[in-house]
N, C-alpha and C positions, 0 to 999 in steps of 0.2 A: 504494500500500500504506500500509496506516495507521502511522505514527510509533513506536507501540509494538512491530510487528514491526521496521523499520529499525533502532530502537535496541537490537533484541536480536541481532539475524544482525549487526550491528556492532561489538558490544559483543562477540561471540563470535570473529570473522573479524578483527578488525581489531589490532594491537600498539597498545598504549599509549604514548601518547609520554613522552620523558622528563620529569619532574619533579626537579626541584631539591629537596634538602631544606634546613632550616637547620644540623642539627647530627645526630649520629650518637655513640649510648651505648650499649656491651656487643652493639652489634650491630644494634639496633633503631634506625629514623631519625627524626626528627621536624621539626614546623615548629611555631613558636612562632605562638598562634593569640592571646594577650594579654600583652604585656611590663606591664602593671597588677596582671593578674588571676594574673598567671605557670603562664599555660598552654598546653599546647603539645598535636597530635596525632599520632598514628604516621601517615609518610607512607611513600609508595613510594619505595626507592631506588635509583631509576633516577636513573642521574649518568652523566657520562663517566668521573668522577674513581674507580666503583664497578664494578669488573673483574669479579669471578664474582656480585656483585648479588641479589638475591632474598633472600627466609625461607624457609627450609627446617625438617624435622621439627617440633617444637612449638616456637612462643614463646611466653615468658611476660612480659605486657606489666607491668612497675613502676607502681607507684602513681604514684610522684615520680622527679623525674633532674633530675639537677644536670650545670649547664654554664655555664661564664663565671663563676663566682664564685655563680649563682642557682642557686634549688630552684625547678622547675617543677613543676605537677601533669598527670599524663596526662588528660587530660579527652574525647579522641576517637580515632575510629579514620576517618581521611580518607576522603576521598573515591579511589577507585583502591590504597586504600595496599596491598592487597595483591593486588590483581589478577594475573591466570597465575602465581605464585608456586606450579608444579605440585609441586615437592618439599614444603609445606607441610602437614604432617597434622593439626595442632593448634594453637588459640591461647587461651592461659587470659588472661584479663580481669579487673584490678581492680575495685574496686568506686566507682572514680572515673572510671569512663569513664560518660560520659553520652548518646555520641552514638554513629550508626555511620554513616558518610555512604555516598553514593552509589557502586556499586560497589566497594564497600570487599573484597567476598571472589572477584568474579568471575573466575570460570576457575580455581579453585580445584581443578584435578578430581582431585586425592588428601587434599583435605582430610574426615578422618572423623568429628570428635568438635567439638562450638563448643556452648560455655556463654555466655549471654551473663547478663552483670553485673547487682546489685541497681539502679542507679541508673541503666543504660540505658532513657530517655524516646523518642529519634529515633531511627528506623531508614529511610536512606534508598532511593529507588527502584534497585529493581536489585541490592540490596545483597550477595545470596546468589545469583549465579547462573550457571547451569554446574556447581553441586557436585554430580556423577555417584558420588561418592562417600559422600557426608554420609548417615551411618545413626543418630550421635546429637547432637543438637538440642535443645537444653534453656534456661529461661529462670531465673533463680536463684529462691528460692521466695522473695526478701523482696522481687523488684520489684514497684512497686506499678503499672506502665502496662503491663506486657507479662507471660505466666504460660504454662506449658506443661503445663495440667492435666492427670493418669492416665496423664504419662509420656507424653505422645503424640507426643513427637519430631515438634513443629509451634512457631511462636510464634502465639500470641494476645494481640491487641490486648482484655484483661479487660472494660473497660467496656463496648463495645463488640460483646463475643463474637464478635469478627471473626478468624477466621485469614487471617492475617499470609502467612506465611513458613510453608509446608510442603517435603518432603524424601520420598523412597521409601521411606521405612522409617516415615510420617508414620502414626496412626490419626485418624481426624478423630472426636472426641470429642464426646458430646451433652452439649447443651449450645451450642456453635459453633452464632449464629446466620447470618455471612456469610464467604463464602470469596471472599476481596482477591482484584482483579485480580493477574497475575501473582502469586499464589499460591505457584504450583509451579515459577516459574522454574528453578530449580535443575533439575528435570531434564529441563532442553532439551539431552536428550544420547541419542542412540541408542543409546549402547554399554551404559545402563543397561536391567539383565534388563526385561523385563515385570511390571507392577504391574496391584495393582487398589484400589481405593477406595470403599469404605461409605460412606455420607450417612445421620449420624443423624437422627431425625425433625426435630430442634431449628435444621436448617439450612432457611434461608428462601429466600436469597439465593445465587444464586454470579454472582458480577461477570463485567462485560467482559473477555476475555482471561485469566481465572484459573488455566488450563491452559492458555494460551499454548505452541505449540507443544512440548508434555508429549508427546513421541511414546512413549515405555513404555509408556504408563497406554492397558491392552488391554482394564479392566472396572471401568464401574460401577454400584452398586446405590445408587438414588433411592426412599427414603422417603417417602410422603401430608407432607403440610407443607412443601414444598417448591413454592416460589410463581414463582420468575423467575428461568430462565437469560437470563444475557447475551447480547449482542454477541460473537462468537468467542470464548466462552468457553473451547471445546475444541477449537478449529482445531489442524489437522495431529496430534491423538493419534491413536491406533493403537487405539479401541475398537470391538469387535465386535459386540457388541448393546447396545441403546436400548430401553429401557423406562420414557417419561416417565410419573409419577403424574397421579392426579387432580384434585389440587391446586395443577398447577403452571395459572396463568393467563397466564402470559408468556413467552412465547419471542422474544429478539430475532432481527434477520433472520442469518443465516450463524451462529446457534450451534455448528454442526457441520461448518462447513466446512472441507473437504480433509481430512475425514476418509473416506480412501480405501479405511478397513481392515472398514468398517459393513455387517454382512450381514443383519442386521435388525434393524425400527423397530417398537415397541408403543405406543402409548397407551392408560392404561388405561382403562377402563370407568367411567364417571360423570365424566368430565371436560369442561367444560359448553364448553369455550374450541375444544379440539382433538381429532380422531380420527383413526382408523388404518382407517376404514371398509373394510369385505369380505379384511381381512386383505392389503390393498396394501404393508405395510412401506414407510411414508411418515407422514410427520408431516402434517396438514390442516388450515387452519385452516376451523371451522365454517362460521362463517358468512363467506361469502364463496368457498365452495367451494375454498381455493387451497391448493396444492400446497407448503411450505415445505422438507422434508428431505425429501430421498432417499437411496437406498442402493443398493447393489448388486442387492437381493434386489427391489427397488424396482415393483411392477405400478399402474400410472397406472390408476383405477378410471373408471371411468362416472360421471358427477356434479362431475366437478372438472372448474370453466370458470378455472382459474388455474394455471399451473407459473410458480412463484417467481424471484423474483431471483437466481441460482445456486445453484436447487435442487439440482441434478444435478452443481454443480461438481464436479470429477476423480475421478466417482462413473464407473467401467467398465461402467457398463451395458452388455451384449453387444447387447442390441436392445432399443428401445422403441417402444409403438404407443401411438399420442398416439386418447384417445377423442375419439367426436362433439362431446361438452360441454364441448370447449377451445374457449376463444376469443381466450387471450391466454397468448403464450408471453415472458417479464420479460426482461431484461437477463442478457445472462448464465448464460440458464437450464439451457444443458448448456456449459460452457464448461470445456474440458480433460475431457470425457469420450470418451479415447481409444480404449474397445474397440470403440464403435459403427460399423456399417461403412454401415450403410442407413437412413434415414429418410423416412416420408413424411407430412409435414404436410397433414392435412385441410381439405377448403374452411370448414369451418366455423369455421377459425380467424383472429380478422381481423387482428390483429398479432403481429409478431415482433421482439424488442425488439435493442438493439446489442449483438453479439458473443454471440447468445444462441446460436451453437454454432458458436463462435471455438475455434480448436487442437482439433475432435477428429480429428488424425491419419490414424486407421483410415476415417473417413466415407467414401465409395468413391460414394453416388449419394443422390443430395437431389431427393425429388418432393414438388413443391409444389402442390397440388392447385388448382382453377381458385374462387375465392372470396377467397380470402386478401388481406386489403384494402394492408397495410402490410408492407414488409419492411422494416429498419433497412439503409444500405449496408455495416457491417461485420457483420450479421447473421453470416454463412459465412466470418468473413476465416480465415486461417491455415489453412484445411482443404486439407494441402498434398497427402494422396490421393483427391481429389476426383476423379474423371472422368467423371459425368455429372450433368445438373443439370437437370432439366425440371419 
């Protein structure tokens, strides 16, 4: 599994270890980050010496705090500093904080309200995420790297026109040329209602991972202008229909995977790259005939000699009839498609790639028709109701 899902089912699953602070004022803890520069950032305090521990309701972070005889300036918000701190509903921000480091608000899941500051520049990876709560999201209006234009309870990176840091209550605003991997971190939480999501014309791009396991987000609507989904861009949401434009020219491979909730696939009309030929709800790549997304609603057409790299991943297909014009079945290409109970692979198919229908469960009889040049040895592994196989 890729490094970015790890670090987030970790980063959600896992306690934090403790951190030492240097010094602790009016409540709020810190570590001195320059005895020159005399600055210090809010850290976590998690201590032994720190018995009920955490921030709770709103804090309001100081400009300046004095300790030891010195005046420090608050200059960051650390790394973890406020991580599962779930009693947390608010944190108002100077206008001297300049940084927000990595994981600074994760697992935050009643925090509702976060302004972040004029003179915040860095905002690190991970920074907001888990907030199941956060409905207001704002960026102050004098910053000049980061901006939350028409209100849209999102951050943007302004030069850029990159959103940042979006939230469920987020509008994506035109204008927004790319939507940041991890994005929507924030709500990697099931217990947030169902969402849906507009793409104005003005978005080009949506990165690798940018709805990184978003399982709420149930619908979106894709506007012409709209040129290149990612890599897992929307792995594991809970969207029901797919209606790529004609403009998009780029699908990376598994933009859609495990997403298990998909009951139909459009492409539109004039789109020179991909089609949805005879109405099969399936994403195709032209030329090349090959099969990339599937769905539930999913009918394998006539004319496609290619079913993808985990086309079909933990898509329930109840039954699928693979046409004459396959000839090559990918890696993985029904893998975890548990409702299927029968399949029969036609001779005219000459390979079948590794684990390409590994864990379907329900599979019960596998006919391999007499042509078939190549099978992979973990082609069938895991298909533990298997009891006939000719």
């Amino acid at each position: 599994m890729k490094r970015n899902i790890l670090v987030c089912l970790l980063a959600l699953l896992l306690p934090c270890l403790a951190v030492a602070h240097d010094f602790e004022v009016d409540g709020i803890y810190y570590n001195i980050t320059s005895e020159e520069k005399k600055t210090v950032e809010v850290t976590d305090p998690s201590d032994k010496k720190v018995v009920d521990g955490g921030y709770k309701d709103v804090v309001f972070i100081p400009e300046k705090v004095s300790y030891g005889g010195k005046e420090y300036t608050v200059t960051a918000i650390g790394e973890r500093a406020f991580e599962y701190n779930y009693e947390l509903l608010s944190v108002a921000m100077p206008n001297t904080i300049r940084s927000i480091k990595e994981f600074a608000f994760n697992g935050c899941i009643n925090l509702k309200s976060l302004t972040i500051s004029s003179e915040v520049s860095e905002i690190g990876d991970y920074a907001f995420m888990g907030l199941r709560s956060l409905e207001h999201l704002a960026v102050d209006c004098h910053n000049k790297t980061f901006d939350s234009r028409g209100d849209c309870n999102a951050i943007i990176r302004t030069m850029t026109n990159t959103l940042l840091v979006g939230c469920k209550a987020t509008v994506i605003p035109d204008g927004v040329e790319v939507i940041a991997g991890n994005a929507f971190i924030s709500c990697h939480d099931s217990s947030i209602e169902p969402f849906e999501l507009n793409f104005p014309p003005s978005v080009e791009i949506i990165e690798p991972f940018a709805f990184n396991c978003c399982y709420p987000l149930s619908a979106v609507t894709f506007s012409e202008g709209l040129r290149r989904i990612g890599r897992w861009a929307f792995i594991g949401t809970s969207i029901e229909c797919l209606e790529i434009p004609a403009s998009v020219t780029e699908i990376d491979e598994q933009a859609f995977i495990s997403c298990d909730s998909l009951k139909v696939i459009k492409v539109r009309k004039g789109n020179k790259v991909y089609d949805s030929r005879k109405g099969c709800n399936a994403i195709i790549e032209s030329t090349g005939d090959r099969l990339i997304q599937a769905c539930v609603g999913t009918v394998i057409p006539e004319g496609v000699k290619v079913i993808g790299n985990k086309a079909f991943n933990d898509i329930n297909v109840p039954a699928v009839e693979i046409p004459s014009s396959v000839v090559e079945i990918e890696n993985g290409a029904f893998i975890g498609s548990k409702a299927m109970k029968r399949i029969v692979i036609p001779g005219n198919v000459k390979s079948i790639g590794s684990r390409a229908f590994s864990s379907c469960f329900g599979l019960e009889e596998i006919i391999v028709e007499e042509g078939v040049e190549s099978i992979e040895t973990s082609a069938f592994s895991n298909c533990i109701n298997l009891n006939r196989f000719t």
